[in-house]
C-alpha positions as CSV (number, residue, x, y, z in Angstrom):
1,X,11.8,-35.1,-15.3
2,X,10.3,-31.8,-14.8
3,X,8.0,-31.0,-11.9
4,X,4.8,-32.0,-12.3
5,X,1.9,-29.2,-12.3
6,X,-1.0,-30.6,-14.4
7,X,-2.7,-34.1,-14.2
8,X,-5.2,-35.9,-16.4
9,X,-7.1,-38.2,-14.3
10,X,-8.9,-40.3,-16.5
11,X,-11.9,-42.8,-15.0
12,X,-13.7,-41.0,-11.7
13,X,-15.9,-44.2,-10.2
14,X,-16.0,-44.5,-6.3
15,X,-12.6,-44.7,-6.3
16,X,-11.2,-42.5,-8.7
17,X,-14.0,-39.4,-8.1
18,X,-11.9,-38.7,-4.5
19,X,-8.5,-40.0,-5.5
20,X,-9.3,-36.9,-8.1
21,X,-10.6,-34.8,-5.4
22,X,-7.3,-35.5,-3.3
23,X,-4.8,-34.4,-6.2
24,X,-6.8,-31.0,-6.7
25,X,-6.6,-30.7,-2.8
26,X,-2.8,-31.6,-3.1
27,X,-2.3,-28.6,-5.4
28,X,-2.6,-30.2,-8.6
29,X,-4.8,-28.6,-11.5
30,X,-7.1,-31.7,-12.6
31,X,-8.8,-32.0,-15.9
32,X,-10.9,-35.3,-15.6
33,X,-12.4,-37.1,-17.7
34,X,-15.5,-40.1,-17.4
35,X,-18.4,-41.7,-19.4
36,X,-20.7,-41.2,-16.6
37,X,-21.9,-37.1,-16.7
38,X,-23.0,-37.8,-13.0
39,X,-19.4,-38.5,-11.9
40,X,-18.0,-35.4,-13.9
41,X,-20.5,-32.8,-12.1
42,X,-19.2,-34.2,-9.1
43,X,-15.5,-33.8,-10.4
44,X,-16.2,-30.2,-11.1
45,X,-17.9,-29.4,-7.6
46,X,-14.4,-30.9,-6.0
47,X,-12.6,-28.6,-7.7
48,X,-11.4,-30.5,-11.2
49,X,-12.0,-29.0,-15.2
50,X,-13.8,-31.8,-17.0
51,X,-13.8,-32.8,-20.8
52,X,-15.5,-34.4,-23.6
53,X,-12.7,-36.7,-24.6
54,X,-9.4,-38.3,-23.4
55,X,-7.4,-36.5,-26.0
56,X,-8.6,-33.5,-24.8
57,X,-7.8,-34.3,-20.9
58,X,-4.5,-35.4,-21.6
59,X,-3.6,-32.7,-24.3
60,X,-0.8,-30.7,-22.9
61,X,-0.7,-32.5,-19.4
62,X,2.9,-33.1,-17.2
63,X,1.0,-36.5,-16.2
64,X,-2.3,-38.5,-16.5
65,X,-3.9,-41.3,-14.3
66,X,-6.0,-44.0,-15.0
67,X,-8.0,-45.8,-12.2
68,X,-10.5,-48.2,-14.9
69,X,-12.4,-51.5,-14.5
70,X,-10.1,-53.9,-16.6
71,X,-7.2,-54.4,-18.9
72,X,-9.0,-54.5,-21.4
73,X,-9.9,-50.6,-20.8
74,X,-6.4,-49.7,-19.8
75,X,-5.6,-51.1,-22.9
76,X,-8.0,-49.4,-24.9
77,X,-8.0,-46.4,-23.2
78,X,-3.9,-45.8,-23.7
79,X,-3.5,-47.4,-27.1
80,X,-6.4,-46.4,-28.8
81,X,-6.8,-44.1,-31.9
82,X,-8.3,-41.7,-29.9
83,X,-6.4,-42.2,-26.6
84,X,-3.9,-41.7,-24.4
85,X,-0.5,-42.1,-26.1
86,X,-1.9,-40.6,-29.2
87,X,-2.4,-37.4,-27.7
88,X,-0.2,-37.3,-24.9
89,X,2.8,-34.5,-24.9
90,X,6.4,-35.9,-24.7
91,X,7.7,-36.8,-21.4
92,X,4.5,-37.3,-19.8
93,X,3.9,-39.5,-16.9
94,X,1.8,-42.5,-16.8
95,X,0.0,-43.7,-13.5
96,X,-2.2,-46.7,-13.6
97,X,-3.9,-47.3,-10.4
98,X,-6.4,-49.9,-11.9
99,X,-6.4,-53.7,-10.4
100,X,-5.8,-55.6,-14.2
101,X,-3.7,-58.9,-14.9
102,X,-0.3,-59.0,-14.9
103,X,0.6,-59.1,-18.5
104,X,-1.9,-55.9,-19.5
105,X,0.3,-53.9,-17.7
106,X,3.9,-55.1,-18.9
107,X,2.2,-55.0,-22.5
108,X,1.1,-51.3,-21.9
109,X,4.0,-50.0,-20.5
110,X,6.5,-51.9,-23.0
111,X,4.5,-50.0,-25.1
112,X,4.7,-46.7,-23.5
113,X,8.2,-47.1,-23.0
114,X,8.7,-47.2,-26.9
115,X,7.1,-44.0,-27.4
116,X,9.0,-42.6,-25.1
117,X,6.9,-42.2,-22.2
118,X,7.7,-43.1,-18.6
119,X,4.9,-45.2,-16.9
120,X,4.1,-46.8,-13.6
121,X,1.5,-49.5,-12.6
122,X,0.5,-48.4,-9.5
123,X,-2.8,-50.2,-7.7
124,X,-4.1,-49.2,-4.8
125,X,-5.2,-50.9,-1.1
126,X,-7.5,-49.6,1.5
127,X,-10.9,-49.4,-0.8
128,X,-13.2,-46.3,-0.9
129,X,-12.9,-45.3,2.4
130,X,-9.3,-44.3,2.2
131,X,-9.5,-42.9,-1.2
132,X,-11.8,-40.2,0.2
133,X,-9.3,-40.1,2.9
134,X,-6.4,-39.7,1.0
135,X,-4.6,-42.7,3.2
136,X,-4.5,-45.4,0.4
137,X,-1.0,-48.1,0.1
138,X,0.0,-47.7,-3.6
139,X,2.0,-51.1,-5.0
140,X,4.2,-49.5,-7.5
141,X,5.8,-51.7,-10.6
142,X,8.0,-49.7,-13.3
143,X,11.5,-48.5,-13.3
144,X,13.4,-46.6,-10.5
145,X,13.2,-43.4,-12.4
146,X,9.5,-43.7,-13.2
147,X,8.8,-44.6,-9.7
148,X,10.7,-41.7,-8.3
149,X,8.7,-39.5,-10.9
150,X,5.3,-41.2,-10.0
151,X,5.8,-40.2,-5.7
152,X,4.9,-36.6,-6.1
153,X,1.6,-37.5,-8.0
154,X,0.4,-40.4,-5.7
155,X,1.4,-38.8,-2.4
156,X,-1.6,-36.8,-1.9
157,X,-3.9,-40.2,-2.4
158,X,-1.9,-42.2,-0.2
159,X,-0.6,-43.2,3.7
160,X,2.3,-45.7,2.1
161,X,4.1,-46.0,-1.6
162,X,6.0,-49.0,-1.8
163,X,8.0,-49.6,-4.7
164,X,7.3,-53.3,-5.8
165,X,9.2,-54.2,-8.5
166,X,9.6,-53.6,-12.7
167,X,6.7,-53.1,-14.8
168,X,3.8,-55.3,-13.3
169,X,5.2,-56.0,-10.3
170,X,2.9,-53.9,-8.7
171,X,-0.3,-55.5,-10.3
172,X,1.4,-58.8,-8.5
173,X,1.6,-57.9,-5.6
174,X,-2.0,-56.4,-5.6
175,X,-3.0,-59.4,-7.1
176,X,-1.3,-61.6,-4.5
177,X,-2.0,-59.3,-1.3
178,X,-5.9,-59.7,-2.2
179,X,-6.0,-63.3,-2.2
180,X,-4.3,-63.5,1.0
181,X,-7.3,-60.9,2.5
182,X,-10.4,-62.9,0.9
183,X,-8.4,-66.0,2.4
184,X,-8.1,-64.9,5.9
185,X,-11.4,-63.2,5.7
186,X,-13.2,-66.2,4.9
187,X,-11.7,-68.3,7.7
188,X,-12.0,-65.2,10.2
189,X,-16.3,-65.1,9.6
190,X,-16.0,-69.0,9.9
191,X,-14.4,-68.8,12.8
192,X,-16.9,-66.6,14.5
193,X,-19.5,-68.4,12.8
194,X,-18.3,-71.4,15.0
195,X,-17.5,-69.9,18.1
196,X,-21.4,-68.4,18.4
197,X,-22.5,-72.0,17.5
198,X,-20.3,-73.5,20.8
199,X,-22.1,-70.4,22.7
200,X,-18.9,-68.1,23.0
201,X,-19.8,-64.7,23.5
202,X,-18.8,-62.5,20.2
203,X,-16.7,-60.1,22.1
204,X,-14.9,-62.4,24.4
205,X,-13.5,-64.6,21.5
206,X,-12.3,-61.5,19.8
207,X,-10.6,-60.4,23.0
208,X,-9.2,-63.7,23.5
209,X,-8.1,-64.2,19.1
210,X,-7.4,-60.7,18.4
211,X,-4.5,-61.3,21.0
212,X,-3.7,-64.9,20.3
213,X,-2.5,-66.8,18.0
214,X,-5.4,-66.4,15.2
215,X,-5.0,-62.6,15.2
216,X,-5.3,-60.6,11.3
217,X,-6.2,-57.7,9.9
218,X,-9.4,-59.1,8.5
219,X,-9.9,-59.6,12.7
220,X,-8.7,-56.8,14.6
221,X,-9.0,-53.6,11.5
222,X,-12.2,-55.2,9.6
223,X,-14.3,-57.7,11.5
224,X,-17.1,-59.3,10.0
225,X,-19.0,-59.8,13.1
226,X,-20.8,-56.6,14.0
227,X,-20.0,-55.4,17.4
228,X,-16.2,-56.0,18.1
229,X,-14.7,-53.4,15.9
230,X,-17.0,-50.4,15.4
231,X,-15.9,-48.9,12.2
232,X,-16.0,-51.8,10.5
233,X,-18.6,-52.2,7.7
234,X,-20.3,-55.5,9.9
235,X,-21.6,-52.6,11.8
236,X,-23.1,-50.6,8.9
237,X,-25.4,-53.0,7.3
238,X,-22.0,-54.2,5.6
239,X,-21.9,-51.1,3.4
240,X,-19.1,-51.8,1.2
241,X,-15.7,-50.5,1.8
242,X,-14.3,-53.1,-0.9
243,X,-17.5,-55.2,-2.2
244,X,-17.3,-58.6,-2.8
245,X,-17.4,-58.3,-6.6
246,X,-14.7,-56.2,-7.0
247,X,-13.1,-59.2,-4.3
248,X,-14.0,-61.5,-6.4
249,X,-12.8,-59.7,-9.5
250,X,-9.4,-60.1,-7.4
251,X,-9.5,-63.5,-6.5
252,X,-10.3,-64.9,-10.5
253,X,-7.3,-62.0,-11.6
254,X,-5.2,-64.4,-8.6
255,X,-6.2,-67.6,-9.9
256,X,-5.7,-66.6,-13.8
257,X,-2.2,-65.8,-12.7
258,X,-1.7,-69.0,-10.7
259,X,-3.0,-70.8,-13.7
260,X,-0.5,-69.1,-16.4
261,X,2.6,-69.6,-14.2
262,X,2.0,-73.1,-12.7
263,X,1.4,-72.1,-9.4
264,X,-1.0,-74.2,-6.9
265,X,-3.3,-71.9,-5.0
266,X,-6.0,-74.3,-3.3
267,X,-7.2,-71.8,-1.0
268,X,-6.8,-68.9,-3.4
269,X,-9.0,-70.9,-5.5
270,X,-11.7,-72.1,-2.7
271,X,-11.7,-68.5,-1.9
272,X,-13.1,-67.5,-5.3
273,X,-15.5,-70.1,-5.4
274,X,-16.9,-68.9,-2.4
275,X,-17.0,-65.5,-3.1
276,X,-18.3,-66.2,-6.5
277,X,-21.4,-68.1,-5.0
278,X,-22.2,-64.8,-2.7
279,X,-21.9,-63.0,-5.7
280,X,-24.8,-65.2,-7.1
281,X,-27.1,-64.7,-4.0
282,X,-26.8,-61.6,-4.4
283,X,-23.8,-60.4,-2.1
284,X,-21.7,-58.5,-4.6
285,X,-22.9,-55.1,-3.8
286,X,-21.9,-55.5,-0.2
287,X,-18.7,-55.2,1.4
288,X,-16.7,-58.5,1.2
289,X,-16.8,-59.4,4.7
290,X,-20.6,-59.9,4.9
291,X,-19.6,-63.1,3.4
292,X,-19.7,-64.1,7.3
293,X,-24.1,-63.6,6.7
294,X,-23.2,-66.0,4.2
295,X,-22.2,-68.5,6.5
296,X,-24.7,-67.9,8.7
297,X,-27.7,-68.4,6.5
298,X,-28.4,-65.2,6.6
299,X,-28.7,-64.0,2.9
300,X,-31.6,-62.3,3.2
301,X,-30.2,-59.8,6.1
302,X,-27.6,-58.6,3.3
């Protein structure tokens, strides 16, 4: 594949606004493209062109990226009259970073692969934070020679490409990798929950855990209890990093795909409940790991 010069970034929420930013930074031209006019000013002050229409953003382009909701818009967004592979020049190059089900992604990308185009899904870890950063972990799904194709255009977004597998094995392991973090940081804020219940100081039981046995990320890189690790959103009023909805938009994708393949996830699917009834008290704009206030009876501090 020739080298890649111009990108179509298509879908610029608080995600995909710096992820845009960071490819004009890396060198890239940008044209973007959004339904929000708010978000496009913005694109346009970091630096990108901005259009009317996706046919017009990806007219002419060596490669477009999508960062959207839900498969159901990746889906409409590439194989729409109007969209993507209807207006997309020969040979481009497809990046999905979206979070979507499994199968949306193998269905768009069989589909791109028939028209000749070369497509990765490609979803991201490390939430807002690192997409302003430009130190995201990409989870990469599609074939070797797509993948090789796709490096040049993620590496200005990103600390870590891993290459997970065919077509949707990167929405898998997304999808998978998620549950695992709502998992462990459920039982990490029950945990200090506890241990301030028994009268342990906050600090020493991190001291202690964090090099113990109990030790995780969720602990050591993003505690929920404020005080212990100080750029972690517990000490920010739980400003979200990741919110809980779009955790809890992870944890149903998780347990959709547990359902369809006959897996049991009994934690995976505890998880969800729980973060679905934070949701409903009103938790979903914060960051996931207030969950912990949750816990405490403290929904009114969130």
């Amino acid at each position: 594949m020739s080298k890649i010069n111009t990108i179509a970034f298509i879908g610029l929420g608080n995600m995909g606004g710096p992820m845009a930013a960071n490819l004009v930074n890396g060198g890239f031209a940008v044209t973007a493209f959004d339904l929000s006019d708010e978000v496009l000013t913005q694109a346009r002050a970091q630096g990108c062109k901005t259009v009317s229409s996706i046919g017009e953003a990806v007219q002419g382009k060596d490669a477009v990226v999508t960062m959207l909701p839900a498969g159901k818009h990746v889906r409409s967004v590439y194989i729409g009259a109007n969209g993507v592979f209807a207006n997309a020049k020969t040979g481009a190059l497809f990046c999905d970073c979206s979070t979507i089900d499994v199968q949306s992604a193998r269905d768009v990308a069989g589909e791109a692969q028939k028209l000749g185009f070369s497509m990765v899904d490609s979803p991201v870890s490390g939430g807002v934070a690192a997409a302003s950063a430009g130190t995201l972990a990409f989870m990469v799904g599609g074939p070797d020679a797509a993948f090789e194709a796709a490096q040049s255009v993620l590496e200005p977004m990103a600390k870590a490409i891993y290459h997970a597998g065919d077509s949707g094995a990167g929405q898998a392991a997304k999808i998978c990798n998620n549950m695992l973090l709502g998992i462990t940081m459920i039982g990490t804020a029950e945990a200090f929950v506890l241990a301030k219940k028994l009268g342990l100081d906050s600090q020493r039981f991190f001291d202690i855990s964090a090099n113990a046995s109990g030790q995780n990320w969720s602990m050591t890189s993003y505690c929920p209890e404020p005080g212990p690790v100080p750029a972690s959103p517990a000490n920010n009023g739980y400003k979200p990093g990741f919110s809980a909805a779009m955790m809890l938009k992870d944890l149903r994708l998780a347990q959709d795909a547990a359902q369809s393949s006959g897996t049991a996830t009994p934690l995976g699917a505890e998880a969800q409940a729980l973060y679905a009834m934070f949701d409903s008290l009103g938790g979903g704009g914060t960051d996931f790991s207030g969950i912990i206030e949750m816990l405490n009876g403290n929904m009114g501090k969130v």
